[in-house]
SEVEXVO-807551 format. One record per residue: x, y, z of N, C-alpha, C in turn. Coordinates in steps of 0.05 Angstrom, whole numbers, plus 32768, in hexadecimal, padded with zeros to 4 digits. Layout:
N
XYZXYZXYZ
...
***
This chain:
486
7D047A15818B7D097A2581727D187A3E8178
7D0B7A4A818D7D1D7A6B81977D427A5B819E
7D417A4D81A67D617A4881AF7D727A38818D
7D617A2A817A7D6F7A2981647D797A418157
7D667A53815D7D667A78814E7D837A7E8153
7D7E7A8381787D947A8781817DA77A80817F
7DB27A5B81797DC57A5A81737DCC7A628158
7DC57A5981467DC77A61812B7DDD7A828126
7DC97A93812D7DDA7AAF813C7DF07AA8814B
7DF47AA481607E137AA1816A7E217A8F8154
7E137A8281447E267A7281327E387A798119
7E267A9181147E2A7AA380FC7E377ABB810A
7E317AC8811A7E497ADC812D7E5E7AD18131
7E597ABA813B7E787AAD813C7E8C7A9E8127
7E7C7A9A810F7E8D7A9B80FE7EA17AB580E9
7E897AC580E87E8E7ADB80E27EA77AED80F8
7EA87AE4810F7EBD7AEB811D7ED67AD9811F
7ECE7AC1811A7EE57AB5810D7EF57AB180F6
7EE97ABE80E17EF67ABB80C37EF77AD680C2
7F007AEF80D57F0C7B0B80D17F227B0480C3
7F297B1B80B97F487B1B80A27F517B368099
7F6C7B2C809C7F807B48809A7F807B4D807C
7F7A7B60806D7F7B7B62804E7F8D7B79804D
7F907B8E80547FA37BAE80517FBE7B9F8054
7FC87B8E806A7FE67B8B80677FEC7B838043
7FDB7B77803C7FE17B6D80267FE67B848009
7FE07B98800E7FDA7BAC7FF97FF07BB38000
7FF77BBB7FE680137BD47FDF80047BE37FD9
800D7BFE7FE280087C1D7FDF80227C287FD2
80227C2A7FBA80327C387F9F80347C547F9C
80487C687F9780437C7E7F8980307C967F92
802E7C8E7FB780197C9F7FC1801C7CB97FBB
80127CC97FBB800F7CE97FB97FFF7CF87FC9
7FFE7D037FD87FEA7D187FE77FF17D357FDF
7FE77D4A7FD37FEA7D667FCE7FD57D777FCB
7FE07D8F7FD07FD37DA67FCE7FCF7DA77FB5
7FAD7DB27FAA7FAC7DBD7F927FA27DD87F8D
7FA67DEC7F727FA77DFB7F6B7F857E097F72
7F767DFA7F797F5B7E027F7F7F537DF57F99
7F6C7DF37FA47F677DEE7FC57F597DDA7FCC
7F5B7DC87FC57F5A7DA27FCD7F737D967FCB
7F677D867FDD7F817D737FE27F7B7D607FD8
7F937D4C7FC47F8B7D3D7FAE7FA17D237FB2
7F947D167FBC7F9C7CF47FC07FA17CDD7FB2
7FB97CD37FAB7FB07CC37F917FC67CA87F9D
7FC87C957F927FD97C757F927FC97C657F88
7FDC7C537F847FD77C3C7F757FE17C237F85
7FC37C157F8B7FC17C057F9A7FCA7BE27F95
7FE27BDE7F957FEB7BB67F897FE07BA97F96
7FCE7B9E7F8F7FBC7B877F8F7FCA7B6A7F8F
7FE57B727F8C7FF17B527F7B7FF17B3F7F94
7FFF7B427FA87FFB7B387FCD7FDB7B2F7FCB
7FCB7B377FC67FB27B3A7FDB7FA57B197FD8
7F9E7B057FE17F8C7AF57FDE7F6D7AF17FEA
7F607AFF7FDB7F457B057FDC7F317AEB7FE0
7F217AE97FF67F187AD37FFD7EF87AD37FE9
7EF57AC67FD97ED87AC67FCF7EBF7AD47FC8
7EBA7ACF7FE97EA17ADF7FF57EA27AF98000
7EC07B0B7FFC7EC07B16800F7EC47B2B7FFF
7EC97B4A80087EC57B6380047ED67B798015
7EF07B8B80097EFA7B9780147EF27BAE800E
7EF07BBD80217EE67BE780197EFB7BEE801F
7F0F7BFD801C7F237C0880207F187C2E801C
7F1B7C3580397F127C5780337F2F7C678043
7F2D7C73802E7F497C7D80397F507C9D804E
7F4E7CA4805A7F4E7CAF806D7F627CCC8074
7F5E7CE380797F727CFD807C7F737D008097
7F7C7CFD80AC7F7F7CFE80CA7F8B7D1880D2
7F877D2880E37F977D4680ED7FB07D3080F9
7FC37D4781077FDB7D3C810B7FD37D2E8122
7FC37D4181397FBD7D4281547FA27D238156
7F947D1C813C7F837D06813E7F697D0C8145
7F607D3181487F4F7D3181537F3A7D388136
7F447D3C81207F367D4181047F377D3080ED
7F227D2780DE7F2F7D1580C77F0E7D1D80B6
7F197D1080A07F057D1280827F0F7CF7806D
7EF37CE780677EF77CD080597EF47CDB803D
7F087CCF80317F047CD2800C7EF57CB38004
7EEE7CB97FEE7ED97CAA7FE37EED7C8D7FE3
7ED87C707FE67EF07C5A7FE77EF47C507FD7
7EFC7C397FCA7F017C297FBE7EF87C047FC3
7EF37BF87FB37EEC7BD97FC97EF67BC87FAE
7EFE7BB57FBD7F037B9D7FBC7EF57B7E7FBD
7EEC7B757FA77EDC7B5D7FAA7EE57B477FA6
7EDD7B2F7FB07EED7B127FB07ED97B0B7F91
7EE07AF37F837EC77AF37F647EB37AE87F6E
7EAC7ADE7F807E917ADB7F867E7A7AF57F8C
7E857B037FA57E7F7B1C7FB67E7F7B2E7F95
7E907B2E7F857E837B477F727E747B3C7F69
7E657B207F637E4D7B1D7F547E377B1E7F60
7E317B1D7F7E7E287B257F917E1E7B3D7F93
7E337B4D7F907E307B737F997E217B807F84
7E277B6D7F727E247B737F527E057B777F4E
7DF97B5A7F517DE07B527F577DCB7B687F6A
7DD77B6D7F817DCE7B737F997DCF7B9C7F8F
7DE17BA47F7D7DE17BC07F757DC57BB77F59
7DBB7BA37F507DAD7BAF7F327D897BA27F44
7D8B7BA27F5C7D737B997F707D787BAF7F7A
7D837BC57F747D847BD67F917D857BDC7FA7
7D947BC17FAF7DA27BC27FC57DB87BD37FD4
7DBC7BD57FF37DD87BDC7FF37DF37BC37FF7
7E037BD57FEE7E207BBE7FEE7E387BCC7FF8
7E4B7BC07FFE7E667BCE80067E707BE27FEE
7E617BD87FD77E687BF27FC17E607C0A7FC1
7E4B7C127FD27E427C277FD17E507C3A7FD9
7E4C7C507FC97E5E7C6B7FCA7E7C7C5F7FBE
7E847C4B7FB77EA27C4A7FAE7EAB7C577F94
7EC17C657F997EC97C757F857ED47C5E7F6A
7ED47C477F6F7ED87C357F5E7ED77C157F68
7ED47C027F577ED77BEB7F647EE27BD07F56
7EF57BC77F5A7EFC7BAE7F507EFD7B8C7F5C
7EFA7B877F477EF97B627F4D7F1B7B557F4F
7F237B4C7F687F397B437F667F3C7B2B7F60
7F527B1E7F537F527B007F447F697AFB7F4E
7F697AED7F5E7F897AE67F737F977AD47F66
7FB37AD77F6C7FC37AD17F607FDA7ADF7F42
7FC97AFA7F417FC67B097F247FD07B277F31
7FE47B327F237FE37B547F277FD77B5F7F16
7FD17B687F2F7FB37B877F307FBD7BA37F3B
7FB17BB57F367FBB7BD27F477F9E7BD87F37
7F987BEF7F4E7F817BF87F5D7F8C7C157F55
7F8C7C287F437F8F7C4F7F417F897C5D7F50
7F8C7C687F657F797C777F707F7E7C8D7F76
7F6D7C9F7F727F697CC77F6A7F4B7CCD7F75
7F507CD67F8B7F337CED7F947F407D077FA7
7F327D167FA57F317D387FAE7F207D367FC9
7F317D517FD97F187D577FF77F237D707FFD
7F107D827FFE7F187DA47FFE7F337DA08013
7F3F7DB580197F577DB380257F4E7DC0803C
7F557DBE80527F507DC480747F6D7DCE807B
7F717DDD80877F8E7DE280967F997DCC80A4
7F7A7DC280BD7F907DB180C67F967D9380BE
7F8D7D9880A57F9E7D7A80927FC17D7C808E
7FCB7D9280977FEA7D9B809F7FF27D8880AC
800E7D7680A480187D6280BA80007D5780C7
7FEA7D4D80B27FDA7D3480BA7FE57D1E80A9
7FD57D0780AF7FE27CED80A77FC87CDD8090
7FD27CCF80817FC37CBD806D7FBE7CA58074
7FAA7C9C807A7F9E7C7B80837F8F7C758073
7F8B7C52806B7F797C45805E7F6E7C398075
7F5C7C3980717F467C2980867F347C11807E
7F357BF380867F307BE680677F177BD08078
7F057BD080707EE87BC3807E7EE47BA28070
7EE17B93807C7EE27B7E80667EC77B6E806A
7EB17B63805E7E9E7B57805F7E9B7B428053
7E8D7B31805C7E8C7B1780567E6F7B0A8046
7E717AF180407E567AE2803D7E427AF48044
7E347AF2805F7E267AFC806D7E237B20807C
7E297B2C80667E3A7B4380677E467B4D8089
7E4B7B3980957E5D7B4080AC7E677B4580AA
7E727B5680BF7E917B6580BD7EA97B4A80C0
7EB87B5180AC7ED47B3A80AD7EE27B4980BB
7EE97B6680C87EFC7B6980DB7F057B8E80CC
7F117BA080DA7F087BB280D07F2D7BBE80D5
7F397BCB80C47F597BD180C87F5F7BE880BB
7F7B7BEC80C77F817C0C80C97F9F7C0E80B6
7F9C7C1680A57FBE7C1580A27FD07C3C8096
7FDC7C3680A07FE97C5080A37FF97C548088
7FF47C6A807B800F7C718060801E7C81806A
80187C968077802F7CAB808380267CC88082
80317CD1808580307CEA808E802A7CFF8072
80177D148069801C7D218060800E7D3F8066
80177D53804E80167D74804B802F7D768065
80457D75805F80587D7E807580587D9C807F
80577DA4808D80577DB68098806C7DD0808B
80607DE6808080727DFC8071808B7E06808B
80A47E0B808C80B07E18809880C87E2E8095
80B67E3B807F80C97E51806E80E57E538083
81017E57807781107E678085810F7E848079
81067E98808181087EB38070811F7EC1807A
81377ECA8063814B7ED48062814B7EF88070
815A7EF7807E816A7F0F809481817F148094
818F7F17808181AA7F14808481B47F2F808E
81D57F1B809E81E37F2B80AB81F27F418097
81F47F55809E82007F64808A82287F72809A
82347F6A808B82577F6B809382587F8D8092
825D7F9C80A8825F7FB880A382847FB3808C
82787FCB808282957FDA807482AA7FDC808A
82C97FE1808D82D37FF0809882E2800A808A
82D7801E809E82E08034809482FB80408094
831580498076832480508083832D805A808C
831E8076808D831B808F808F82FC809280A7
82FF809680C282E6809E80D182EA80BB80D5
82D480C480BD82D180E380C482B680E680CE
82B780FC80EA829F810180F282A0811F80F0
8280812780F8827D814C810282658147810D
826A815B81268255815D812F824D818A8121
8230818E812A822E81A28123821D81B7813A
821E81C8813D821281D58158820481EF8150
81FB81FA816081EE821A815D81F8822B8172
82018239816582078253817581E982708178
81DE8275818E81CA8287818881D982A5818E
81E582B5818D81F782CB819781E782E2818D
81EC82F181A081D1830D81A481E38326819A
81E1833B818C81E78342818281DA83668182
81EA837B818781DE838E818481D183878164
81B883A8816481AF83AA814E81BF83B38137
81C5839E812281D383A2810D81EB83A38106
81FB83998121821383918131821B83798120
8235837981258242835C811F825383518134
8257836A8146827583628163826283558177
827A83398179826E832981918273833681B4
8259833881C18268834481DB8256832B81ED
826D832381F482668310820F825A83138225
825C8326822A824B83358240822F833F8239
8220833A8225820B8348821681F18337821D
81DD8331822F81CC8323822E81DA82FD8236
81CA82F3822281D182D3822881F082C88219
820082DD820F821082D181F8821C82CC8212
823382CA8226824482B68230823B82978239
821F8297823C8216827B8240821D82758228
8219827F820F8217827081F58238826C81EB
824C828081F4826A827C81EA8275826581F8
826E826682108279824A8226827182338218
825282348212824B82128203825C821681E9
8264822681DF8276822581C9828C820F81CA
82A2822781DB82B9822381E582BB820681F0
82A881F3820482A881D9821182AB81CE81FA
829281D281E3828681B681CB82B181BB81C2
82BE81D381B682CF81D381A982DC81C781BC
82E181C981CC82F881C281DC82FB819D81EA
82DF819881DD82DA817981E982EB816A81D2
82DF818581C082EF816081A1830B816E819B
831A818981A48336818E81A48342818281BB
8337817B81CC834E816B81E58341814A81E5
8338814881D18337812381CA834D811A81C0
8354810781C68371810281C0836B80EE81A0
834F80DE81A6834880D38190834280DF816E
833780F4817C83288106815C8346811A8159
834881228140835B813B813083418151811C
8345815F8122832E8173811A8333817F80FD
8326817880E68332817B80D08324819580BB
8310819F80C882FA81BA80C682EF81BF80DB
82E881DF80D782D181EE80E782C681FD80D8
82B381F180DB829A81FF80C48284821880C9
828B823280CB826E824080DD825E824D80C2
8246825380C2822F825E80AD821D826F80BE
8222828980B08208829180C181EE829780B3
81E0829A80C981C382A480BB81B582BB80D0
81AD82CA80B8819A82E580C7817882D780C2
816082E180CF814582E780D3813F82F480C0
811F82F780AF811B8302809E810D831E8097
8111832C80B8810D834280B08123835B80AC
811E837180A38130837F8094813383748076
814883828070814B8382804A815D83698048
8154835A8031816283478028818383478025
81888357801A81AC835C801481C0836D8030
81AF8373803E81B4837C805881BA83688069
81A68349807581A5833C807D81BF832E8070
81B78329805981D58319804F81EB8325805C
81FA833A8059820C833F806182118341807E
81FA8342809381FB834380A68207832A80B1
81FA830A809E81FB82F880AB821E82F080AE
82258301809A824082FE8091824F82FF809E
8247832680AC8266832C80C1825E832080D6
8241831280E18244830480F5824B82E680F7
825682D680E3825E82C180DA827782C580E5
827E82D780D982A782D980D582AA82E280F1
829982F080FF829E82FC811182A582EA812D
828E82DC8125828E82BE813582A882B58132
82AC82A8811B82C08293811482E282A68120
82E382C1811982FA82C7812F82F582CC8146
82DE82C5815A82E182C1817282E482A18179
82E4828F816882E6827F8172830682778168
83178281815E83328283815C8336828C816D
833B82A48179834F82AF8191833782A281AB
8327829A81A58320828281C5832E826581C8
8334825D81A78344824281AA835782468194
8370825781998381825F818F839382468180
8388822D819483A4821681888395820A8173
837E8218816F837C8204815483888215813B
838982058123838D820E810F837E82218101
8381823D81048372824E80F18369824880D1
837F823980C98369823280A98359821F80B0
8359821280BA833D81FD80C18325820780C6
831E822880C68305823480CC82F2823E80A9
82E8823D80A182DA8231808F82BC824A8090
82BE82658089829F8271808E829482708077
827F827680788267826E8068824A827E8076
823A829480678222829E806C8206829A8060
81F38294805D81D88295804B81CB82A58059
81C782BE806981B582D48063819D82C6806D
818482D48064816A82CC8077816B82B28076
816182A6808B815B82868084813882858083
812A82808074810E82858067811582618074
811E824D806C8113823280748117822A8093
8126823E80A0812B823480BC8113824780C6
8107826780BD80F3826780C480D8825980C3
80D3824680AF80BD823980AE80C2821880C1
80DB820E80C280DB81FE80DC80D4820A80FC
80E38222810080D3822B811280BA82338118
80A5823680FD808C823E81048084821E8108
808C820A80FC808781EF8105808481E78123
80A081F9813280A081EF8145808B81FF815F
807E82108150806D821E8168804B82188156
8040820C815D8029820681538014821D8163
80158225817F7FFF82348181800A8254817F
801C825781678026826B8162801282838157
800D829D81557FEB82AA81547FF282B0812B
7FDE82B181287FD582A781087FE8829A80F6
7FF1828680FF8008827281047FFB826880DE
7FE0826380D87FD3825A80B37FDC827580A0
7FD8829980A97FDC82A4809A7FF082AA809C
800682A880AE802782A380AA803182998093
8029827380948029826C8082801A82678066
8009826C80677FF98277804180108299803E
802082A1804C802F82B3803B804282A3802E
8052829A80498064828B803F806A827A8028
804B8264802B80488256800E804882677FF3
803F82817FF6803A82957FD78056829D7FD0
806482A17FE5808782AD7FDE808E82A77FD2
809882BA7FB580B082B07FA680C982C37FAD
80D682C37F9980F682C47F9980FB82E47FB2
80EF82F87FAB80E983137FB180E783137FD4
80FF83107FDC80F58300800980EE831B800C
80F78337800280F0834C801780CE834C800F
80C5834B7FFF80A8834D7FEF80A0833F8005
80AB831F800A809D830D801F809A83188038
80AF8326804880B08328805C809D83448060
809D83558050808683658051806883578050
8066834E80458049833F803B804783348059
8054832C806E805083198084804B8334809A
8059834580988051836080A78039836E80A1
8037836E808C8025838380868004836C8084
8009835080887FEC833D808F7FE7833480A6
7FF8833180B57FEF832480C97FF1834480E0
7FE6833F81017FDE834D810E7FF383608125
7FFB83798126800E837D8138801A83648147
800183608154800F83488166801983348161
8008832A8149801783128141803783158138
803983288120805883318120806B833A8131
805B83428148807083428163807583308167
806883208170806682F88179808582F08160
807E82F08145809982EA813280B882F2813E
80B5830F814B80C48324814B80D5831A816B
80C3830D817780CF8308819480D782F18194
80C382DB818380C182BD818E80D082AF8178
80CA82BC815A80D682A8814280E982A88139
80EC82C78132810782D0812A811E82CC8135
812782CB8155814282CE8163815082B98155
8133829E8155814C8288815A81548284813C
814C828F812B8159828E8112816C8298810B
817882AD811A819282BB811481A682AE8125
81B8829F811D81CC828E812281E3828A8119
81F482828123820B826F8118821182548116
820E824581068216822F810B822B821F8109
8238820B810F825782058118825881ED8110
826A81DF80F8826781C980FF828481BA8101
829081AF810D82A881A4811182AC8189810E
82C2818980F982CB816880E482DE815D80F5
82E1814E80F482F8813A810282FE811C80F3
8311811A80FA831C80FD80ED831D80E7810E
831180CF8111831680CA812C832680AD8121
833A80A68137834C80908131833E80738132
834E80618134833E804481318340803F8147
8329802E814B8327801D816F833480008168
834A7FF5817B83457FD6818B832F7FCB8191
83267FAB8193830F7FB1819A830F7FAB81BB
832A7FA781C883207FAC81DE831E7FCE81EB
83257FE481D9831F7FFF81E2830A800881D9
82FA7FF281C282DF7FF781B682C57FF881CF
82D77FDA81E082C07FDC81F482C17FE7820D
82D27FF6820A82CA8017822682B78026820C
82CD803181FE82BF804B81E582A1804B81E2
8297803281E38280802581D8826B802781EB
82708037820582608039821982568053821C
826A806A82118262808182148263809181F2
826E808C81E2827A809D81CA8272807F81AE
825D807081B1825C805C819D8262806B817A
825780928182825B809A816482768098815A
828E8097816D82A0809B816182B380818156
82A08060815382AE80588153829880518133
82AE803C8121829D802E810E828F80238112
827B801981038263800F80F982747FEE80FB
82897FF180F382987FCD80F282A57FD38105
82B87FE2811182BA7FE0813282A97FD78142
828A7FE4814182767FE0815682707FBE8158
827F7FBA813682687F95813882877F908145
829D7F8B814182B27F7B814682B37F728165
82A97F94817582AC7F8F8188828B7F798197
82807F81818B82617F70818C82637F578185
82767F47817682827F2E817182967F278181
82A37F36818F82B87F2981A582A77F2381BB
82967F2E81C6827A7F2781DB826E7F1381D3
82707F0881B882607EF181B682437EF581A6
823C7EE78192821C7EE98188820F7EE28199
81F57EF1819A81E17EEC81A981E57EEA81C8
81F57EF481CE81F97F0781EC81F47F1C81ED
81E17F20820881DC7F41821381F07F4D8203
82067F52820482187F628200821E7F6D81DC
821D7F4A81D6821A7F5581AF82047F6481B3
81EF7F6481BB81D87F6D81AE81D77F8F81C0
81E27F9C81D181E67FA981DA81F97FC181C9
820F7FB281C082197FB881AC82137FC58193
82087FB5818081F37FB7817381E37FCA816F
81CF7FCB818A81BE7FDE818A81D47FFF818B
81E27FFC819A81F2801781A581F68026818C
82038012817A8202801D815E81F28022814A
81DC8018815181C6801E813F81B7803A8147
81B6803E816581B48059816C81CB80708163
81DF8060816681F78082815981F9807D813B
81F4806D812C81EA8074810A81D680718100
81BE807D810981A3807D810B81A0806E80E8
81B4807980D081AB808480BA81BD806B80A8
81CC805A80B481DE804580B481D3802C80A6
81CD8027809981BC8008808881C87FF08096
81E77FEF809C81E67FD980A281E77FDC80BF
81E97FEC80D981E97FF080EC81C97FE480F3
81B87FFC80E381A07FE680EC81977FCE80E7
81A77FC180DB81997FA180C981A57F9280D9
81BE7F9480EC81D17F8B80F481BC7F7E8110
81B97F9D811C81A87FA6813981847F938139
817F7F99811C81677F90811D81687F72811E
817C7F69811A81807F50810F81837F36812C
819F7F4B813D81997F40814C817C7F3A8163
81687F51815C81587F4D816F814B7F3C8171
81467F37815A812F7F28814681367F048153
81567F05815381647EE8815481587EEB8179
815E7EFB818081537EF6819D813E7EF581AA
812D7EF7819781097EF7819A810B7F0F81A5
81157F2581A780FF7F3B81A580FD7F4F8188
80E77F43818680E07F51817280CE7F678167
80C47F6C818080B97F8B818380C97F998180
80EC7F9F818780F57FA9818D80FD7FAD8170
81037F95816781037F99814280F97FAA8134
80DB7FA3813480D27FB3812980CE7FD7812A
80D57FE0814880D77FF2815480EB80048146
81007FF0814581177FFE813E81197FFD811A
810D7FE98114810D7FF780EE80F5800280E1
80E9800980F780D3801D80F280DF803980E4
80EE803880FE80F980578101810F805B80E8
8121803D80D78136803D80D18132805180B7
8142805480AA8144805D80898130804B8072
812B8056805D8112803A8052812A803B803A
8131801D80498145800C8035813D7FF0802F
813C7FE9801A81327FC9800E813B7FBB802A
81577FB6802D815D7FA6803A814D7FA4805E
814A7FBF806481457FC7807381237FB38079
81147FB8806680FB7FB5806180F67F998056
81097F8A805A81087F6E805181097F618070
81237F7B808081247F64809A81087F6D80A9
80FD7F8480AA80E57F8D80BA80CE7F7280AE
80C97F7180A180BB7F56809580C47F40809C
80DB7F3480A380DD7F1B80AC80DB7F2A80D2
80DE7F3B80DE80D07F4580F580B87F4880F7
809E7F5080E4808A7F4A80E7807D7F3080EA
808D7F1D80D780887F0380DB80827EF080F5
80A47EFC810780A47EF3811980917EFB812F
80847F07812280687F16813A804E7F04812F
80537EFD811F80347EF18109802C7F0280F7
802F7F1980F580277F3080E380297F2C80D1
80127F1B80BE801E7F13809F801C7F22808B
800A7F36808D7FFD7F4F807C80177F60807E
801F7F6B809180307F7C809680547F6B8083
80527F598089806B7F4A808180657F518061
80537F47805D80557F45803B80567F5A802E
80457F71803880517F8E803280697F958034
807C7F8C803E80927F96804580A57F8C802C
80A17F73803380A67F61801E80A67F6D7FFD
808C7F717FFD808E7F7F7FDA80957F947FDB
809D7FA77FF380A57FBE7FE980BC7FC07FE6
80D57FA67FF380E37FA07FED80F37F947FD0
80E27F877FCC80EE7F767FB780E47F817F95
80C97F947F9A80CD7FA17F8480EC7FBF7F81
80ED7FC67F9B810F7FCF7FA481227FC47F88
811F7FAE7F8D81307F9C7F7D81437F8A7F90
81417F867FAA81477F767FC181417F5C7FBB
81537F447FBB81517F2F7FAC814A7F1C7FCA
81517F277FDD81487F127FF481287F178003
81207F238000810C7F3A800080F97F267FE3
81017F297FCF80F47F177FBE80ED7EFB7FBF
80FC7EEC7FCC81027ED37FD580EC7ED47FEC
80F37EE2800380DE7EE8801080C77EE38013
80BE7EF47FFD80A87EF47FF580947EE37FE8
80A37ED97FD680977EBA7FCB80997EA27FE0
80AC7E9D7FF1809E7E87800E808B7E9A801B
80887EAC801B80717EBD802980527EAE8023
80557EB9800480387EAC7FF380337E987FF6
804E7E857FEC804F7E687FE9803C7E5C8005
804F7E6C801D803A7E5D803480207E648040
80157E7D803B7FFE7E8980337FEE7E76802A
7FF17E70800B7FEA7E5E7FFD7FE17E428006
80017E3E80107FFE7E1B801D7FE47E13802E
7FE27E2C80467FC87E2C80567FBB7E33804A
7FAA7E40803F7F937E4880337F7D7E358032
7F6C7E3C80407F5D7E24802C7F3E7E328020
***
């Protein structure tokens, strides 16, 4: 009796292992869709043709359809669908109102196939969305059972690939400098010249003034024996310190202006005397408050300034009020340390400089990059080649001598960015001018760091600017924000 048992079992295993069957080749998969939805599921849908399929009787397909990571190491089943031969649904049928279980259980739907006949199968279910469902793939997985609810054989079939992977290109554009046709420069200098009390005559021999006439005389004499620059002004202004009387100081600052400006005629006689240009403003009240800036452990350095803040129009009123509050000493301290350097001349000299070749761009460009253009600096930065040491060397050279330049820096930042360094990017449009454009490319530089908070700030502070690439930006910003989210 035990070995009839036995066989009986291998008889039924072995049929059941012999009447396995391929059923998925037979299905068409229609109109698939995989997407992102607005409440962050991912929402699966096709329509399954049935018309191929010839469904054996007794038998029973589950078809569960499957979300795989790209890598194979994650997946999540959506609810299935099944398939019955007309026997097997009267069966399952039976076997669900006994409360039984059947291959129907849990199916998000189920139909009876009648072979020979087109059929399609709808199919729509949801599964919260995971990141790494990104460049994962869609499988049906299809189980098939028999008579004896043995397994008829169990198969895999592949739809393809979906959620492709987001890969914004975010816009940096190169920006074409202007050429200038006219390169006018100036540089501007300080003269500190010591001066008897209430004096205007320069004497060289008087304390520090010949150290100070020599640095004169060199700066003039560097851009009058350039063969490149023509000198088209000299600009001097003076300014007196704010003690003594207001209309006194004025005039003082005056004859020491002019006084200046004809010593620096009969010291550089070949220049053109109308080219000298004077100009005085009397106390300088705002160069004194940069200098109290610049001495912080200066002695009652707060009631200095709470005078200063109360001042109106009336400077001698002020300058009394500062004497007569703060402490001998401290007004000595003003008198030795604050005041000198405020009484000055300042100088500033215009020039027109000629156009560079760009093979004389690239000597010029090593020592004097201010004197060349902003489109000189790139031409020659383009004859070196993109994305060579040398463009980007370039580049930068000029972004240091037009600190204040929009497209010098977009240019500089641009290339760094293209060469993966992008610290250096950001480094450098930190510091730049806050220009839309400017603040569109620092955002595609934060990017390239990962910094997405930082990017998107940049981003809107751009494009509400009214920066249209910057706006663009910004929306693949969200968009792919969005895309991952889950």
């Amino acid at each position: 009796m035990k070995k009839q048992v036995l066989s009986l079992a291998f008889l039924l295993a072995s049929a059941c292992a012999y009447s396995q069957t391929s059923y998925l080749s037979e299905l068409l998969i229609n109109n698939r869709q995989v997407e992102k939805t607005a409440d962050r599921q991912v929402k699966v849908s096709f329509d399954a043709d049935l018309s191929g399929l010839d469904m054996k009787r007794q038998q029973s397909l589950r078809v569960v359809p499957v979300i795989v990571s790209a890598d194979g190491s994650q997946e999540v089943e959506l609810p299935a669908f099944v398939i019955n031969g007309t026997v097997r649904d009267k069966v399952n049928a039976r076997e669900a109102a006994l409360g039984n279980t059947s291959a129907e259980d849990g199916a998000l739907l189920t139909v009876r196939r009648k072979n020979g006949t087109s059929q399609s199968v709808n199919y729509e279910a949801s599964v919260p969305f995971k990141r790494w469902m990104i460049g994962g793939n869609l499988q049906l997985r299809g189980y098939a059972t028999g008579c004896a609810q043995c397994n008829e054989g169990n198969e895999t079939n592949y739809t393809g690939d979906i959620l492709p992977p987001l890969n914004p290109q975010y816009g940096s554009p190169f920006v074409q400098p202007k050429e200038e046709e006219v390169k006018r420069r100036s540089e501007t200098r300080t003269a500190r010249l010591q001066f008897r009390q209430g004096s205007s005559v320069i004497q060289k021999d008087y304390q520090q003034n010949a150290k100070e006439l020599d640095a004169v005389h060199r700066s003039m004499q560097l851009v009058k024996d350039n063969s490149d620059l023509t000198i088209t002004g000299i600009y001097v202004t003076g300014y007196a310190s704010p003690e003594g009387g207001f209309d006194f100081n004025m005039k003082l600052s005056e004859r020491r202006a002019k006084a200046f400006a004809e010593y620096m005629k009969d010291d550089l006689s070949s220049i053109d005397p109308k080219l000298y240009h004077v100009d005085w403003k009397g106390e300088d009240w705002e160069g004194l408050r940069a200098e109290i800036d610049r001495q912080p452990q200066l002695q009652e350095r707060s009631i200095i300034l709470d005078v200063l803040n109360g001042c109106g129009d009336d400077k001698d009123a002020c300058e009394q009020k500062i004497r007569q509050t703060v402490s001998p000493a401290a007004y000595n301290q003003l008198l030795t340390e604050v005041y000198p350097p405020i009484r000055r001349n300042e100088y500033r000299i215009e020039y027109n400089v000629r156009h560079f070749e760009v093979e004389e761009g690239k000597q010029m460009i090593k020592s004097r990059p201010d004197l060349m253009s902003v489109n000189e600096i790139q031409q020659v930065a383009d004859a070196y080649g993109k994305g060579t040491p040398q463009y980007i060397d370039c580049l930068l050279a000029g972004a240091k001598a037009y600190p204040q330049d929009i497209t010098a820096q977009n240019n500089a930042a641009l290339a760094l960015i293209e060469a993966g360094r992008t610290e250096e990017a950001v480094a450098l449009l930190q510091k730049a001018p806050q220009d839309a454009a400017l603040q569109n490319m620092l955002g595609v530089a934060y990017l390239k760091q990962g910094n997405t908070e930082d990017a998107r700030s940049m981003f809107r502070r751009a494009a509400s600017a009214g920066n249209a690439q910057a706006q663009a930006n910004l929306k693949m910003l969200e968009d792919y924000i969005e895309y991952y989210a889950e």
